[in-house]
C-alpha positions in Angstrom: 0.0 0.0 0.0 1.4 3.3 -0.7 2.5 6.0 2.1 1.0 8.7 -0.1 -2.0 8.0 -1.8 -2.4 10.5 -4.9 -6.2 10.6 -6.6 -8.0 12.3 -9.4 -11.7 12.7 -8.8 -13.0 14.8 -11.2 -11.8 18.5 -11.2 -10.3 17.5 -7.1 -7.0 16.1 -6.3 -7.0 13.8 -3.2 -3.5 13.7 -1.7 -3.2 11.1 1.3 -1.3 11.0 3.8 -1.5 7.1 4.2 1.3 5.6 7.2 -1.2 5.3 10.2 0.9 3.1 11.8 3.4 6.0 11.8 1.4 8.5 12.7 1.6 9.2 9.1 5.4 11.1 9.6 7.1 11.2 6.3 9.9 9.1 5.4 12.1 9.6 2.4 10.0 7.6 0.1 7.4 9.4 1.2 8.9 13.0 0.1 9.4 11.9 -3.5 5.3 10.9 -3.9 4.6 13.9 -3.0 7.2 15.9 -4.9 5.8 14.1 -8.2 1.9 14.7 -6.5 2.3 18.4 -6.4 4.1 18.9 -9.6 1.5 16.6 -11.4 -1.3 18.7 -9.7 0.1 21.8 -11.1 0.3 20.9 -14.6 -3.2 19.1 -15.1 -5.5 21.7 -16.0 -8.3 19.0 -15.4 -7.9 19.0 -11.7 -8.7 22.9 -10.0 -8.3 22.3 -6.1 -6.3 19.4 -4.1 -7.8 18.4 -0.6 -5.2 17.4 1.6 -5.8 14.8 4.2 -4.8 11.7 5.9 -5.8 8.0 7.2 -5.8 7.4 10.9 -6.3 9.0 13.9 -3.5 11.8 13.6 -3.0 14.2 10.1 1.0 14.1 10.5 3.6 14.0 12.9 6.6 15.4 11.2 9.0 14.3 9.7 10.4 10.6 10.7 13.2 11.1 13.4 14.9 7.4 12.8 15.3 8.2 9.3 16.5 11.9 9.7 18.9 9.9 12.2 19.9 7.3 9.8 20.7 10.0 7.1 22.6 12.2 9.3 24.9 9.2 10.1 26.1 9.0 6.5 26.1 12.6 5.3 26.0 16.4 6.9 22.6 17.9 6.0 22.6 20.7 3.4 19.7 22.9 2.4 18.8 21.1 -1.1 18.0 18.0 0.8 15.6 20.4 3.3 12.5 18.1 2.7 10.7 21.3 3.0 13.0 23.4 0.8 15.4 21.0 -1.2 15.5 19.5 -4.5 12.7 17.3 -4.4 10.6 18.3 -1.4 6.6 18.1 0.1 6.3 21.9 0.1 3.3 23.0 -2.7 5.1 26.5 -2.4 8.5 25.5 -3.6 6.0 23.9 -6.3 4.6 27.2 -7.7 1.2 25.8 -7.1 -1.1 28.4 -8.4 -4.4 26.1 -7.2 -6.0 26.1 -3.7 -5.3 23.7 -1.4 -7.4 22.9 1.5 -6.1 20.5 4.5 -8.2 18.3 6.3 -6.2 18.4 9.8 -6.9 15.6 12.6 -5.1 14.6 15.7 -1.5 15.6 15.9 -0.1 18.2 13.0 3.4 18.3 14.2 6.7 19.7 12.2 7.0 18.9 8.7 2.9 18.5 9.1 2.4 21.8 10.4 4.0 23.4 7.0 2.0 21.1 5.3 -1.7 22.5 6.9 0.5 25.7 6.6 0.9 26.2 2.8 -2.7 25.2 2.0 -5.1 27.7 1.6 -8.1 26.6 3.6 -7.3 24.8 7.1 -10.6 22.6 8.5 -9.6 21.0 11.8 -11.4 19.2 14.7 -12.3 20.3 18.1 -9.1 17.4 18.8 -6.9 18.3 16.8 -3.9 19.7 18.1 -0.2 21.6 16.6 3.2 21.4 17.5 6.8 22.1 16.8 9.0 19.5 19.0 12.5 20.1 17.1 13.9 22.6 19.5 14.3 18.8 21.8 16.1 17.3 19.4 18.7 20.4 18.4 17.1 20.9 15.0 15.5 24.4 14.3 12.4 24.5 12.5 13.3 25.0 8.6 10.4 27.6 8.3 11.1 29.6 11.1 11.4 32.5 9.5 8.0 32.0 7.6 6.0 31.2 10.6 5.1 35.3 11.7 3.0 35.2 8.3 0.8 32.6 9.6 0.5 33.7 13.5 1.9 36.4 15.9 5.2 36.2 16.6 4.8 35.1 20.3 2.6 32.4 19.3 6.0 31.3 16.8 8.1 31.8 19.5 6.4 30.2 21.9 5.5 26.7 20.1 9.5 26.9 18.4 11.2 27.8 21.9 8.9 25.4 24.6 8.0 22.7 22.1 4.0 23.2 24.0 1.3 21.9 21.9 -1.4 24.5 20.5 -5.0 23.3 20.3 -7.5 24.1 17.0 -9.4 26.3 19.1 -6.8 28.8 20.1 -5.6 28.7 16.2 -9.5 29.1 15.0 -9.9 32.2 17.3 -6.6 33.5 15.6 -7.8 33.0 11.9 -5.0 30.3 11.5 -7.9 27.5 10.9 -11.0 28.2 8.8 -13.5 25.9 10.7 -13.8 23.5 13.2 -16.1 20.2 12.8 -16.8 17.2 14.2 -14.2 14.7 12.9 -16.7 12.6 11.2 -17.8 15.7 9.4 -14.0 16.6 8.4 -13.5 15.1 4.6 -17.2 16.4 3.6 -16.6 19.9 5.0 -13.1 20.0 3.0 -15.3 18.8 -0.2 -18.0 21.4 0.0 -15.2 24.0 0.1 -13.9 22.5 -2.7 -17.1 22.7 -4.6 -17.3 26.3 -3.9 -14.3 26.5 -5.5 -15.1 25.0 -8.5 -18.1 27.0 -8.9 -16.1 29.7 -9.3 -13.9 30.7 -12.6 -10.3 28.6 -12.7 -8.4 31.5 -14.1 -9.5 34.6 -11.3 -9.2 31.9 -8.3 -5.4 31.1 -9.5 -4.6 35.1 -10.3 -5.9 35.8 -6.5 -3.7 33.2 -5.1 -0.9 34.8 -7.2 -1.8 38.4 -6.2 -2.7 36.8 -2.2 0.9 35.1 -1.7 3.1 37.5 -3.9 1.7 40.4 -2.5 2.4 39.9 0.6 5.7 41.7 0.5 5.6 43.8 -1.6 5.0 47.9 -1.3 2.1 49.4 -2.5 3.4 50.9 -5.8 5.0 47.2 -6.3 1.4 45.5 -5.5 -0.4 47.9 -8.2 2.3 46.9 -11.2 2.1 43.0 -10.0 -2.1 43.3 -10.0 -2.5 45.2 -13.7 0.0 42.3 -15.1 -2.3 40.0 -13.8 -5.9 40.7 -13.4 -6.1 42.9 -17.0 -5.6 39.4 -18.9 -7.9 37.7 -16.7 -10.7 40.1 -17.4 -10.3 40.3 -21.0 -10.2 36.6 -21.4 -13.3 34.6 -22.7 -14.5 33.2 -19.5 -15.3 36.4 -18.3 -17.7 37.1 -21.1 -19.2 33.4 -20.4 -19.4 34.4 -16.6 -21.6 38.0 -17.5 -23.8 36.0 -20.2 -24.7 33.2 -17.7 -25.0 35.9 -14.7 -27.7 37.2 -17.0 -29.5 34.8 -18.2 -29.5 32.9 -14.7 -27.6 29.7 -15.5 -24.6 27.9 -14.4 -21.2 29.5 -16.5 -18.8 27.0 -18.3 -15.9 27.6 -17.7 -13.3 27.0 -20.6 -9.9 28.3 -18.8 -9.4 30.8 -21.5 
């Protein structure tokens, strides 16, 4: 059975993290699937959103410590074998993903896991589910450190990357870090009916305000006005947006072509 499971269901990716017995914490193996997952996902213009989830009780709890162990007694670590931020690594970001993502988070979310619910777009969670960054224990600093302050406040970063204390979904719902909380029997249809509010929506303006969401971010506000008329004129000039004012008027569902 494979440790990442990698489906097409019409215009949704399923992307599985599938080593229960592990608590689903990725291995090696495991980083190439998904390398090859995200970079298929990207280039299908079939597929228009990717729900990321796991089997078990627990989403993912970082990355496996044996094997990190195993590696580091043949060979130093250097940053283009980051699993995160190497070569071939899990990260949709290093990716260029330009498609949402939405994580379906249970049980632990720990490390490598965390970047994971991290650098999707939409984060569901249960009232159990629970976040943590352990590495400071083992004298290995969190590889997205520095990234963490987009995500939260920076004494929320400091304090889960300095104690190693767990954070529960309800604290990171009231700060806007998780979209929703659900029951966890309610967790993979609540990440589909996001999904298909995606799709309802036009495939070229959700991926251009992903683009203009992430890449904006730090930029300054002359910077952010020449990054939004390269990308939104094209968008609004192209066909679908035409298809999307006809059907607005005459009260039916749009087709979108991508075009």
């Amino acid at each position: 059975m494979a440790k990442i499971e990698y489906e097409k269901k019409g215009p949704i990716a399923y992307i599985t993290l599938n080593r229960p017995e592990a608590m689903n914490a990725i291995d090696f193996e495991m980083i190439d699937t998904m390398d090859k997952a995200w970079s298929d996902f990207r280039a299908d213009d079939g597929l228009r959103v990717a729900i990321l989830r796991s089997s078990g009780k627990h989403f993912c709890a970082g990355f496996d410590i044996m094997s990190m162990a195993e590696k580091l007694g043949k060979e130093q670590f250097v940053w283009n074998k980051s699993s995160m931020f190497g070569d071939r690594n899990i990260n949709p970001v290093e990716h260029g993903v330009q498609k949402p993502i939405i994580a379906a988070l249970n049980g632990n979310v720990n490390g490598a896991g965390l970047w994971l619910a991290l650098s999707s777009d939409i984060r569901i969670a249960t009232q159990e589910t629970s976040f943590g960054l352990g590495e400071v224990r083992i004298n290995f600093p969190v590889e997205f450190s520095a990234l963490l302050p987009r995500y939260m406040p920076v004494g929320l970063a400091a304090e889960m990357l300095f104690t190693a204390c767990r954070v529960n979904s309800k604290r990171f719902y009231e700060l806007g870090v998780i979209n929703a909380l659900v029951e966890q029997d309610a967790l993979l249809s609540e990440a589909e009916s996001y999904a298909r509010d995606i799709c309802a929506g036009a495939p070229l303006a959700v991926r251009a305000m992903k683009e203009l969401v992430y890449q904006g971010y730090d930029l300054g506000y002359q910077e952010i006005m020449e990054l939004s008329a390269r990308i939104v004129a094209p968008v609004v000039n192209s066909q679908d947006t035409m298809e999307g004012i006809q059907a607005f008027a005459q009260k039916r569902r749009p087709e979108w072509k991508g075009k």
